[in-house]
C-alpha positions in Angstrom: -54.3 32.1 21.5 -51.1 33.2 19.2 -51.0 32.4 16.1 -47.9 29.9 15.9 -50.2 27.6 18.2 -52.9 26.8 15.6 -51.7 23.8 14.1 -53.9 24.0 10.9 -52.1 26.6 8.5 -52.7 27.7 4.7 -49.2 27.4 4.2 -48.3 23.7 2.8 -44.5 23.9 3.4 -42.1 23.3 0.4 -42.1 19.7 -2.0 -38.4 18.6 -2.0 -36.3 18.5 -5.5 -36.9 15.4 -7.7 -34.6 12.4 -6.7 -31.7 11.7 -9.1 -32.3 10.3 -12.8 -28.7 8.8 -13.2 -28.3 6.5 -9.5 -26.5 3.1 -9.2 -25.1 0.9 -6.6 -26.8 1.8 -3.6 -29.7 -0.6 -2.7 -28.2 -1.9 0.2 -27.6 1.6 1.4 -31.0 2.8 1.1 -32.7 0.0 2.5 -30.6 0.6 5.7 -31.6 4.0 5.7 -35.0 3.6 5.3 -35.2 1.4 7.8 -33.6 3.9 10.0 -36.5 6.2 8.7 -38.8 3.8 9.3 -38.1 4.1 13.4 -37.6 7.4 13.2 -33.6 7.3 14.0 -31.5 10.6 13.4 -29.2 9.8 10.5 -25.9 11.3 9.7 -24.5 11.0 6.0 -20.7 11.6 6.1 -18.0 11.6 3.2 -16.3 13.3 1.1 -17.3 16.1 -1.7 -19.3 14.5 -4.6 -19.6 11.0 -2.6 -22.9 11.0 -3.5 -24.6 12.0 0.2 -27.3 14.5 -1.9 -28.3 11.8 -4.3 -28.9 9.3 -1.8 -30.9 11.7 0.6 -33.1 12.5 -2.1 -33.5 8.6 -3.6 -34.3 7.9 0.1 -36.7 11.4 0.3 -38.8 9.9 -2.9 -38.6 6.0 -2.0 -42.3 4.7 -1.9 -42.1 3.5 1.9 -40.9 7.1 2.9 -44.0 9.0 0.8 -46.6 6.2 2.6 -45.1 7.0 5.8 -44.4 10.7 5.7 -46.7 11.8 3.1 -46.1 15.7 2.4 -44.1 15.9 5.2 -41.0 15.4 3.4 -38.9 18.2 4.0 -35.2 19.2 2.3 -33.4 22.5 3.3 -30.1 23.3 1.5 -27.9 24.4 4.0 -25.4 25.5 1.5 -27.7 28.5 0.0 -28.0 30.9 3.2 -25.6 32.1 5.5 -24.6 30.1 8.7 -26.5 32.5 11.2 -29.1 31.3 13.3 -31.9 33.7 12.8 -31.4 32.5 8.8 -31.5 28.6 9.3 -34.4 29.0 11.6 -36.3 31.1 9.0 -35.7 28.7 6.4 -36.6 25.8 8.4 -40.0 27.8 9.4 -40.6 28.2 5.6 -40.1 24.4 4.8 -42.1 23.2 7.1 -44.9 25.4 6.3 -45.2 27.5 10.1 -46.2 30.5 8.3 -43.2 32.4 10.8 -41.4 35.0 9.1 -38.5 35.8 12.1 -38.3 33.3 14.5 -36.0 34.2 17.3 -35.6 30.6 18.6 -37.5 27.0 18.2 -39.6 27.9 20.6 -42.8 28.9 18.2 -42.2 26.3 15.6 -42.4 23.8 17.9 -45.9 22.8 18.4 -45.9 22.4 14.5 -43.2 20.1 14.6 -44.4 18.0 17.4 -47.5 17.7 15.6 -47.3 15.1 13.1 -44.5 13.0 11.7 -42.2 14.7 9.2 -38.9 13.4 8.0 -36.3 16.8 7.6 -32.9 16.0 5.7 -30.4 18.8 6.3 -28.2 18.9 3.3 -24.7 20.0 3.1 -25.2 20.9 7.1 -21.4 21.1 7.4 -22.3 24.8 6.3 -24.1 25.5 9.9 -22.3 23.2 11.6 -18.2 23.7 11.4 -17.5 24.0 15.1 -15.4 27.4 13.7 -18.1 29.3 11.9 -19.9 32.1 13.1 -23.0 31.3 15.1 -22.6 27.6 14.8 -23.1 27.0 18.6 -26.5 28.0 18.5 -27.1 26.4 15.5 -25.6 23.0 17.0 -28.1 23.2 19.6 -31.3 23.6 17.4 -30.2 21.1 15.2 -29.5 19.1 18.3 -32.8 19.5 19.5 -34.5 18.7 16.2 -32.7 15.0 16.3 -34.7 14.4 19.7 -38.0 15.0 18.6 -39.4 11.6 18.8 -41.8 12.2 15.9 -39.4 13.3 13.5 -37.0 11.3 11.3 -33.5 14.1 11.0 -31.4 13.6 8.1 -28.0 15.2 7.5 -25.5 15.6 4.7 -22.1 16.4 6.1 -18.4 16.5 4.9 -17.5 16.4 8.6 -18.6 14.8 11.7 -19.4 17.3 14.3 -23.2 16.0 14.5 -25.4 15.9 17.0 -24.8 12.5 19.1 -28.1 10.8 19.0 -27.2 10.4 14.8 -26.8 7.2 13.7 -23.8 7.2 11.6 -23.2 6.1 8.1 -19.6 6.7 6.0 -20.5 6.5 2.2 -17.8 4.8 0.5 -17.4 5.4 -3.0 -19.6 2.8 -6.0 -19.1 -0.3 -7.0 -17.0 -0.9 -10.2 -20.5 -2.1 -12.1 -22.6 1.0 -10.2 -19.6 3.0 -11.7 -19.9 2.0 -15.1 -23.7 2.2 -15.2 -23.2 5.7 -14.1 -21.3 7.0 -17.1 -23.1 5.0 -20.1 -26.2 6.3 -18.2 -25.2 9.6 -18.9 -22.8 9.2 -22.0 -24.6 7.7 -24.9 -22.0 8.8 -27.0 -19.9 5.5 -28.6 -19.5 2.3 -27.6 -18.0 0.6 -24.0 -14.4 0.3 -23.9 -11.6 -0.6 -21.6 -10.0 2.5 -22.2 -12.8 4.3 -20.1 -13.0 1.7 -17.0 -9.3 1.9 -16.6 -10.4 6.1 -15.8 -12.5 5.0 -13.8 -10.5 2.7 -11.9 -8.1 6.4 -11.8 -10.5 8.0 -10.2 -11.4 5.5 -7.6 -14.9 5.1 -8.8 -15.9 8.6 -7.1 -19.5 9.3 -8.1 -19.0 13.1 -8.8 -15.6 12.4 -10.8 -17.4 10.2 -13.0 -20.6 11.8 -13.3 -18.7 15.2 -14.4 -16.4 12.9 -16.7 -19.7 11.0 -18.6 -20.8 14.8 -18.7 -17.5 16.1 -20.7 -17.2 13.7 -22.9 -21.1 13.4 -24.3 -21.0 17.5 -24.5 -17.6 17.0 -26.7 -18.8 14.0 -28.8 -15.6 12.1 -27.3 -15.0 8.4 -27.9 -13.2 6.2 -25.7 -9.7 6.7 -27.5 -10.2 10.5 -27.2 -11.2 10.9 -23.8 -8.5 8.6 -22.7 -6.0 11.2 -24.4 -7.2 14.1 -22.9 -7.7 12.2 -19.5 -3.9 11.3 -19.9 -3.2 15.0 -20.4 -5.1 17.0 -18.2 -6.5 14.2 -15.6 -8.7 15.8 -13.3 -8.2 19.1 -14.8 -10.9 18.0 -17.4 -13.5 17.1 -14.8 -15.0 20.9 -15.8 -18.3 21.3 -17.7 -19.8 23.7 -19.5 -22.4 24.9 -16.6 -19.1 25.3 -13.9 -19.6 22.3 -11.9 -16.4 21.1 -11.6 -14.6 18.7 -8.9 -11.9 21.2 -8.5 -14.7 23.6 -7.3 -15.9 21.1 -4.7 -12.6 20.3 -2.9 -11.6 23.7 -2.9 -15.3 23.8 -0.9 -14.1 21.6 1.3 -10.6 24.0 1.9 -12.9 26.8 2.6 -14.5 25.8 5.9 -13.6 27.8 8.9 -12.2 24.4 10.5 -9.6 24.1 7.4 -8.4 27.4 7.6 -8.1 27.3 11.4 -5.5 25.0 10.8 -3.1 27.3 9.7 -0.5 27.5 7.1 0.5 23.6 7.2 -2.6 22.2 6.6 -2.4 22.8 2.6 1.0 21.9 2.0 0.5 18.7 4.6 -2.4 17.8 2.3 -0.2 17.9 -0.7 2.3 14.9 0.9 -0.8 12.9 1.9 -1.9 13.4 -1.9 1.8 12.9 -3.8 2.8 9.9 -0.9 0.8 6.7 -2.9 0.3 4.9 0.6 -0.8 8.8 2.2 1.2 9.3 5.6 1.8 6.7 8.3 0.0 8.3 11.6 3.0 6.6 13.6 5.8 7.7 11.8 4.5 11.8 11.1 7.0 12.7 14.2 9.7 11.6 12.4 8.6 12.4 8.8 7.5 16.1 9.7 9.6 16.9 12.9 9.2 20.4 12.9 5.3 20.4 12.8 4.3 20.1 16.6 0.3 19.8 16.1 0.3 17.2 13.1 -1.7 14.7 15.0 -4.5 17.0 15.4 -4.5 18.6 11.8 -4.5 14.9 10.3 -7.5 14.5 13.0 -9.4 16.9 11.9 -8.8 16.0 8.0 -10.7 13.3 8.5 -13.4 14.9 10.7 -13.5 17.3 7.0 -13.7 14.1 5.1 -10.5 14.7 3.2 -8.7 11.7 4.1 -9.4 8.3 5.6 -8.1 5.9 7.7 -6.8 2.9 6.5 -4.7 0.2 8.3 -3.0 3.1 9.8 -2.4 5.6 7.2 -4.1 8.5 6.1 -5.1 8.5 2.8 -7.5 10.1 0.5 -9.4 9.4 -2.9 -7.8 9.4 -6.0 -9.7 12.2 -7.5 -8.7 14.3 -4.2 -5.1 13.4 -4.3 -4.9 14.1 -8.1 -6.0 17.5 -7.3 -4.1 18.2 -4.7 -1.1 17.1 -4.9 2.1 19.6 -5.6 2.2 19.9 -8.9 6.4 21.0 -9.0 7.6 18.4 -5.9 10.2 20.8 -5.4 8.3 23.5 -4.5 6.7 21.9 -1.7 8.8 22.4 1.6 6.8 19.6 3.9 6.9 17.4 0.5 10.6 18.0 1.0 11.4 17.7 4.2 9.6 14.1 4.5 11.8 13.6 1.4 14.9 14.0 3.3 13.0 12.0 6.2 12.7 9.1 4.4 16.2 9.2 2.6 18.2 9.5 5.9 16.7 6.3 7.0 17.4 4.4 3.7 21.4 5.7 4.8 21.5 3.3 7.5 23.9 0.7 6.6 22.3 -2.7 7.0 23.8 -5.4 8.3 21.7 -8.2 10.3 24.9 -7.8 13.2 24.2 -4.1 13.2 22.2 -2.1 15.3 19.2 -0.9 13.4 18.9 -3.6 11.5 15.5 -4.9 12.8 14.3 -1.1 13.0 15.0 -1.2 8.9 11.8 -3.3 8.3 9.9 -0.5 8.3 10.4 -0.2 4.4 8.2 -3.7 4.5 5.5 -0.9 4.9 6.2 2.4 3.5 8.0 0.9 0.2 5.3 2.0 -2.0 5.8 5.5 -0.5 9.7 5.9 -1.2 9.5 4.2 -4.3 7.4 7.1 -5.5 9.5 9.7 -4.0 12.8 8.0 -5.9 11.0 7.8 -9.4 9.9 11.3 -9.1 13.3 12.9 -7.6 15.4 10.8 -9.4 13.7 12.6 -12.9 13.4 16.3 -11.3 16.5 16.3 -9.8 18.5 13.6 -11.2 22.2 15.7 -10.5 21.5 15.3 -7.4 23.8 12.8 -5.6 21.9 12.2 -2.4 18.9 11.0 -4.8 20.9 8.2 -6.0 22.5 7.4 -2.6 18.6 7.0 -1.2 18.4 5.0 -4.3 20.8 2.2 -3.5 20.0 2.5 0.1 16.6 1.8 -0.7 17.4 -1.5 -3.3 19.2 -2.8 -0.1 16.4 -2.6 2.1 14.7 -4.3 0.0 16.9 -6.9 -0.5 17.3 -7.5 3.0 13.9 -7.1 3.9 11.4 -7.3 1.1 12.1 -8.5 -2.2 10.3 -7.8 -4.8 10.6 -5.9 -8.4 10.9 -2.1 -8.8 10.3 0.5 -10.7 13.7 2.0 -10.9 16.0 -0.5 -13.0 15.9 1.5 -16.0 16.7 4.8 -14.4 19.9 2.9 -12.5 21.2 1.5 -15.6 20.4 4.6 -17.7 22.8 6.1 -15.2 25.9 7.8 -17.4 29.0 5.5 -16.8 30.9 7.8 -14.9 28.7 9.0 -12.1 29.7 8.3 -9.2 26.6 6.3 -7.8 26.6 4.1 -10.6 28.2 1.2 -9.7 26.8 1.5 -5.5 23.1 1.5 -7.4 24.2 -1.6 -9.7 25.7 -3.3 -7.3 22.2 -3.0 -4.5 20.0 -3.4 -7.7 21.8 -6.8 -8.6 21.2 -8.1 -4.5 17.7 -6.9 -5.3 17.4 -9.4 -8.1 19.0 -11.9 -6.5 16.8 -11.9 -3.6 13.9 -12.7 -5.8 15.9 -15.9 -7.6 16.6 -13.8 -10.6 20.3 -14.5 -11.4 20.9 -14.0 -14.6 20.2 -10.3 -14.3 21.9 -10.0 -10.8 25.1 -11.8 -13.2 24.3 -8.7 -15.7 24.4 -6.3 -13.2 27.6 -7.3 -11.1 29.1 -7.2 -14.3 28.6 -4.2 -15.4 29.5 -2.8 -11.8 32.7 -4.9 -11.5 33.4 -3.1 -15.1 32.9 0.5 -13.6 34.7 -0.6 -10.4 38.1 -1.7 -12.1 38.1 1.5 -14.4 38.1 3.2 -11.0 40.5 0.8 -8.6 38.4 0.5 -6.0 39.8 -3.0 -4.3 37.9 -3.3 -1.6 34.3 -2.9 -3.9 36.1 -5.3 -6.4 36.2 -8.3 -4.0 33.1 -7.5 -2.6 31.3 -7.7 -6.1 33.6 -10.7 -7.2 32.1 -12.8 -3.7 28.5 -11.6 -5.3 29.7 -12.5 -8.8 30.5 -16.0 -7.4 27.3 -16.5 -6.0 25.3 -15.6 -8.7 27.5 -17.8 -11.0 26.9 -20.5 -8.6 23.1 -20.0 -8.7 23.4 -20.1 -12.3 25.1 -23.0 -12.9 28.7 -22.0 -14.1 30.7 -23.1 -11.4 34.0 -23.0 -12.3 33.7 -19.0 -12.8 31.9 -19.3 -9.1 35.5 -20.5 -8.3 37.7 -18.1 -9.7 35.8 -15.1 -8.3 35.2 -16.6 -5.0 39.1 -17.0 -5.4 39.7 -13.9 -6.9 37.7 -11.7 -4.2 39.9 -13.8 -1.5 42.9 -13.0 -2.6 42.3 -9.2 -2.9 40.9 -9.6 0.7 44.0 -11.2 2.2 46.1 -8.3 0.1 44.0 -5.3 2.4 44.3 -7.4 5.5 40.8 -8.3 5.9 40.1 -11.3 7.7 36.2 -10.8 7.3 35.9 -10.3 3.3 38.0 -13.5 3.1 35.7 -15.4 5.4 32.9 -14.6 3.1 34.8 -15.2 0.1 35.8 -18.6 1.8 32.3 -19.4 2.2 31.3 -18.3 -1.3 33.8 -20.3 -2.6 32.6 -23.1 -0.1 28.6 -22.9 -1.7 29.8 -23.5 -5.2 31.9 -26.7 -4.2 29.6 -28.0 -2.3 27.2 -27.8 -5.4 29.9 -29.4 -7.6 30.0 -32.6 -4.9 33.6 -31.6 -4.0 32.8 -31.8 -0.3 35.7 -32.4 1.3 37.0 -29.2 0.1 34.0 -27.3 0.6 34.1 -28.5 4.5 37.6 -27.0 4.4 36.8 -24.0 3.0 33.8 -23.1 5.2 36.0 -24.4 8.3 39.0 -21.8 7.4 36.0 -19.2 7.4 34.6 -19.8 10.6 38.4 -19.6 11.7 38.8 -16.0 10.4 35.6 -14.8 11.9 35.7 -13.1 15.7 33.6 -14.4 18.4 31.5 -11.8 18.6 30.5 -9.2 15.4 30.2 -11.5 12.9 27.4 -14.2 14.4 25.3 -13.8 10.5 28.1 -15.0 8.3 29.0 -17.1 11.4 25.5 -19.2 11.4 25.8 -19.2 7.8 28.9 -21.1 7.9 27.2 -23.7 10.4 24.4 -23.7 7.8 26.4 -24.4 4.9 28.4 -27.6 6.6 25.0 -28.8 7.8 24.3 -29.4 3.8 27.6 -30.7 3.2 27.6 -33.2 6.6 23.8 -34.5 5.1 25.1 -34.7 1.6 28.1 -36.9 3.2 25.1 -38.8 4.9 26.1 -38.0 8.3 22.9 -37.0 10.1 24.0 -36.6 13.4 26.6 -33.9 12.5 24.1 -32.3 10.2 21.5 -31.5 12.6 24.2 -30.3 14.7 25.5 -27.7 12.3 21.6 -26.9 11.9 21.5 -26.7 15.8 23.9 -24.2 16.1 23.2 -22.4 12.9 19.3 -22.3 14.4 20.4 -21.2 18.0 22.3 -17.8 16.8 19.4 -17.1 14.2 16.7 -17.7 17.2 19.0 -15.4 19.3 18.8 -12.4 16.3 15.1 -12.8 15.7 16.8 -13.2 12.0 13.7 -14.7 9.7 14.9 -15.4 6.8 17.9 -17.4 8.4 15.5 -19.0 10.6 13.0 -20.0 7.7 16.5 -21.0 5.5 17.6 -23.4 8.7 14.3 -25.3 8.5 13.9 -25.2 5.2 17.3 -27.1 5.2 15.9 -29.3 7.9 13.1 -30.5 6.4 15.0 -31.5 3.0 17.4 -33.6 5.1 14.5 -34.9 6.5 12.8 -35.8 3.0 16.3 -36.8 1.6 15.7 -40.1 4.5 11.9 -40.3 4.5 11.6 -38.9 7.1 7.9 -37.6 6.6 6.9 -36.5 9.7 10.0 -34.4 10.6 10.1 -32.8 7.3 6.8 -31.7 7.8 7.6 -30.0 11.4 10.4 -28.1 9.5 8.1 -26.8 6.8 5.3 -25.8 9.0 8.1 -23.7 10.9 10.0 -22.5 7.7 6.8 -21.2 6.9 5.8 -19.3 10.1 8.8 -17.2 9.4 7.6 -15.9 6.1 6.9 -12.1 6.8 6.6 -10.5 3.8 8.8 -12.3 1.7 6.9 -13.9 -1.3 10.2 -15.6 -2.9 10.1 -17.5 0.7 6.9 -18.2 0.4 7.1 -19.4 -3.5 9.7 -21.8 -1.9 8.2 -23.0 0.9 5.1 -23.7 -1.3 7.2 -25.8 -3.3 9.1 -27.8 -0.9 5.4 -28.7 0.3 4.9 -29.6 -3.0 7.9 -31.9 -2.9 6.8 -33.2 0.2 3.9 -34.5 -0.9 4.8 -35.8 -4.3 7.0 -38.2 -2.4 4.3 -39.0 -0.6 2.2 -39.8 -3.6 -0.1 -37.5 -2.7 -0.3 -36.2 -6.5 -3.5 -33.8 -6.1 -2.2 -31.4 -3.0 1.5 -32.0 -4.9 -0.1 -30.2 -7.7 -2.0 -27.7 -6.1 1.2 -26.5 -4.1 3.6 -26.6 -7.2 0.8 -24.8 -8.9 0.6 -22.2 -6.0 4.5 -21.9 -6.4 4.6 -21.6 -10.2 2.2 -18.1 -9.8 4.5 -16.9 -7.3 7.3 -17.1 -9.1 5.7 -15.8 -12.3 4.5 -12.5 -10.6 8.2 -11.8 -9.1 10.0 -13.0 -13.0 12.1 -15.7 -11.0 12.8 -18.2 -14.1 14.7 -20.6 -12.3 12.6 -21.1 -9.6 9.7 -21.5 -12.7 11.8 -23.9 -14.0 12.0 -26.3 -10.9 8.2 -25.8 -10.6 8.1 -26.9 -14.0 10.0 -29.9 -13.3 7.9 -30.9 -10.3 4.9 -30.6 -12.5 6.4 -33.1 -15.0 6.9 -35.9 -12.3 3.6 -35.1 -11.0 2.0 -36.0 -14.6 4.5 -38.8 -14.9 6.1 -37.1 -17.6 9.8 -37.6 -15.8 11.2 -39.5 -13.0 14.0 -36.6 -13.0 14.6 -36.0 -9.3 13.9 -32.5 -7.8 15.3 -30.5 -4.2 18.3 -33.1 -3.6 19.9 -32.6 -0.7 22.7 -32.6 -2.8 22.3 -29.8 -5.7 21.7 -25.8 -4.9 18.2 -26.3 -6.2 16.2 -23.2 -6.8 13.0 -23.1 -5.2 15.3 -22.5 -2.1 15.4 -19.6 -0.2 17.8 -16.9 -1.6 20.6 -15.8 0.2 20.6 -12.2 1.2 23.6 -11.0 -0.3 26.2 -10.7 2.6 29.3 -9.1 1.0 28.4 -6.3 3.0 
């Protein structure tokens, strides 16, 4: 008989490292895999470098069920710590398991052994035998395959990537929990008292167990408290994840670069890693064509990323931990070409010129997705290269979108009106910024704003701008509540518009000027000045301001009382919206709708309206603070107090978040005649209310 058939050896095999002294937030984890364990499953541990995949392996290794089932035969090999050949992993498997064979050529004579008794094997770190690019992988695929089948043996791996053997059960290890996080450090850092200051770093680093394990580590060698270590984190970030034995996180990702897979990749792949890092949202899988048109295999690099555990998936982006992307990403912007080119990408879509009559216009809502992304790009560029002029055009171009599309607060007012006077984006950015604010209900700065850019305009002589901003100026004034200057610009802008010829400009002027009488009860003059409006506008080109116009003597026919021409007005107004797809105008129409109805008690149609106002809310939360409010309304008059309150209340934190004080102050209001503190009326059909939807600024 040969010797590798007798079962019984001197040889005991090797006792696996101790499990992990400092180990948090995994209990549901480990039940999972020991029950896995437990029927003998193949596992497979996948994530990223410093996830935790070891620490786990080994708590599940030394859990109490595992020793009563498996006994000494508990096995750990490091794939890490010999070189990816097959003759070496099969000699360091024989020596684990205790086979007593110095050279095996194959499985073959370590078989019986393993057949012979139930044995749990974890294979850590195996993305070291198995990258699919490494030499001799194959045939190390195929043992490791063949170990996963033995139906006595529970097989264990450890893997940044996810070539593994099929028959693995597979489990993604998401970073901890915020209380396993912050266990983890005090665990390890004894040094001074909790703080803030360190679970905002922790937060930073995305609660990655390495990052913080290497960052309790630093700062109990160095005697750091909170206040210091949030200094130096603010300096050096993950640059300071380094301790005094080597281990540090830069180490491990540049681990992770190393793999034959990575570098098969070719000279894209690092730079491409750099955008995912810098971009805040990572990169849109659907839109890399366009953002990266020269690089022809980018779907399959951005594959394989996340077969390396890099990046992630999420709701259609790839993204990647915060410690990862701090590391990675470009550290001069500039001096990354990909970084640059999906720069220019994104920038020559924010030149489109957005108009809801235009073509393009509906393609434009792709900023509802990707704003955090150019945001980013614009506070960064607009600092490191702030001469140049296309920066600032992207700027403005971007303020619009918004406006049009998705109104909320940036990150970019100060930069805008830090601007020097006399460059020559100045007064485009003020004048997009002050839409922006307007969308949002805030029209005291969108008054600033025109201002100022109505200033620079003048100094300049540009006529065309100057009526354009004096139609804004009106609305804005309007919104405010100083009517009479709503007037003379809505004038003002009409008469500079009938000096260039341009029938268009004056029909918006005329129904600017139409808005702020209407608000002033001089209705009779408001339907004549939105009727010489609709006159100057062409059949076909103009159908926005057109509906607007319909809109617009739909409120003054129900303030007159007349019904029947109202809903009329609404009906046409509602027909070219439905014809556009156009949201906004469509939630705006109902909106409307539904106040006429509530202005006659009619309870039942103004709750139709509202429940369609409110399926055209996309991502616009001004919409949806005014809608909320309207509800609100609805059931106040109703006397249904509690769900008036609990909708005003709704609308009151919407408003707060996006710094809208006027639509705070109707909220306010509301909540007064809720609590019977007031019987002041609120959303007459005949005032300009806020808590109504804002109008997209159309002096285009």
């Amino acid at each position: 008989m040969c010797p590798y058939l007798t079962f019984e050896s001197s040889i005991s095999g090797e006792t696996p490292p101790p499990p992990p002294r400092a180990f948090f937030g995994r209990d549901e984890l480990i039940e999972r895999i020991v029950g896995l364990a437990g029927n003998l499953t193949p596992i497979a541990l996948i994530g990223a470098g410093g996830i935790g995949k070891t620490s786990i392996a080994l708590t599940v290794l030394h859990d109490n069920r595992i020793k009563q089932r498996f006994g000494d035969n508990r096995r750990f090999i490091r794939c890490d710590q010999f070189s990816p050949l097959p003759a070496h992993f099969l000699r360091r498997l024989s020596k684990v398991i205790g086979a007593g064979i110095e050279n095996p050529e194959d499985l073959t004579p370590l078989r019986p052994l393993l057949s012979s008794k139930e044995m749990i094997i974890i294979l850590d770190n195996a993305e070291s035998i198995l990258d699919p690019q490494g030499t001799g992988s194959q045939e190390i695929y195929a043992v490791v395959e063949e170990l996963s089948q033995f139906s006595n043996i529970c097989l264990c791996l450890t893997s940044r990537i996810s070539t593994i053997p099929p028959h693995c059960d597979i489990l993604d290890i998401p970073t901890l929990s915020v209380a396993a996080g912050h266990d983890t450090f005090y665990r390890i850092c004894k040094h001074g008292e909790q703080s803030n200051l360190v679970d905002n770093i922790l937060e930073q680093l995305d609660f990655h167990p390495l990052s913080i394990t290497l960052l309790a580590t630093v700062a109990q060698y160095n005697r750091w408290d909170a206040n210091r270590l949030s200094r130096e984190w603010e300096r050096r970030r993950t640059g300071m994840l380094h301790t005094q034995h080597n281990k540090s996180l830069a180490a491990t990702i540049e681990l992770s670069l190393a793999s034959p897979t990575f570098q098969e990749l070719g000279p894209n792949a690092r730079g491409l890693l750099g955008v995912i890092a810098f971009l805040p949202q990572g990169v849109k899988e659907d839109n890399f064509e366009w953002l990266f048109p020269t690089i022809s295999d980018g779907i399959n690099i951005l594959d394989t990323f996340c077969i390396l555990s890099l990046t992630y998936r999420s709701d259609g982006y790839i993204t990647m931990l915060a410690p990862l992307r701090d590391h990675l990403r470009p550290k001069n912007p500039l001096s990354s070409p990909l970084l640059c080119m999906a720069k220019e990408s994104y920038f020559a879509r924010l030149s489109v010129d957005l108009h809801p009559d235009n073509p393009g216009f509906r393609e434009a809502q792709w900023i509802t997705s990707e704003d955090g992304n150019v945001e980013h790009l614009l506070d960064v560029f607009t600092t490191i290269d702030a001469n140049s002029a296309g920066v600032w055009d992207a700027c403005a171009g971007f303020t619009r979108h918004l406006s049009w599309h998705k109104g909320r607060l940036v990150v970019l007012k100060p930069k805008i009106k830090g601007l020097p006077d006399d460059h020559r984006s100045k007064p485009k950015c003020l004048f997009e910024l002050s839409r922006l604010f307007g969308s949002i209900g805030n029209h005291t700065e969108c008054r600033k704003l025109l201002a100022h850019a109505l200033k620079l305009q003048k100094e300049r002589g540009d006529g065309r701008q100057i009526a354009r901003t004096l139609g804004r100026l009106s609305d804005a004034n309007r919104e405010s509540g100083f009517h009479n200057k709503g007037v003379q610009q809505a004038k003002e802008g009409l008469e500079i518009f009938k000096q260039l010829g341009d029938t268009v400009g004056q029909a918006k002027c005329l129904h600017s000027l139409a808005r702020v009488l209407y608000v002033t009860k001089q209705l009779d003059a408001a339907e004549e000045a939105v009727s010489c409006a609709i006159g100057l506008l062409p059949e076909k080109g103009e159908e926005f301001l057109t509906c607007r116009c319909h809109r617009i003597l739909g409120d003054i026919y129900g303030s007159k009382g007349d019904r029947e021409k109202a809903t009329n007005h609404f009906g046409v107004a509602l027909g070219i919206a439905s014809s556009f797809n156009w949201h906004d105008e469509l939630f705006s129409i109902h909106f409307r709708s539904a106040r006429l109805s509530l202005s006659q008690n009619r309870f039942d149609d103004a709750q139709a309206h509202i429940e369609s106002a409110k399926s055209y809310v996309v991502d616009d939360v001004y919409n949806l603070g005014c809608a909320a409010l309207l509800q609100a309304y609805s059931w106040y008059l109703q006397h249904r107090i509690e769900e008036a309150r609990s909708e005003a209340l709704r609308a009151v934190d919407t408003f707060k978040k996006l710094g809208s004080p006027k639509g705070m102050e109707t909220c306010i209001t509301l909540l007064q005649c809720v609590g019977g503190e007031t019987n002041s009326p609120v959303f007459s059909d005949e005032s300009d209310d806020s808590g109504e939807p804002p109008e997209r600024c159309h002096m285009s």
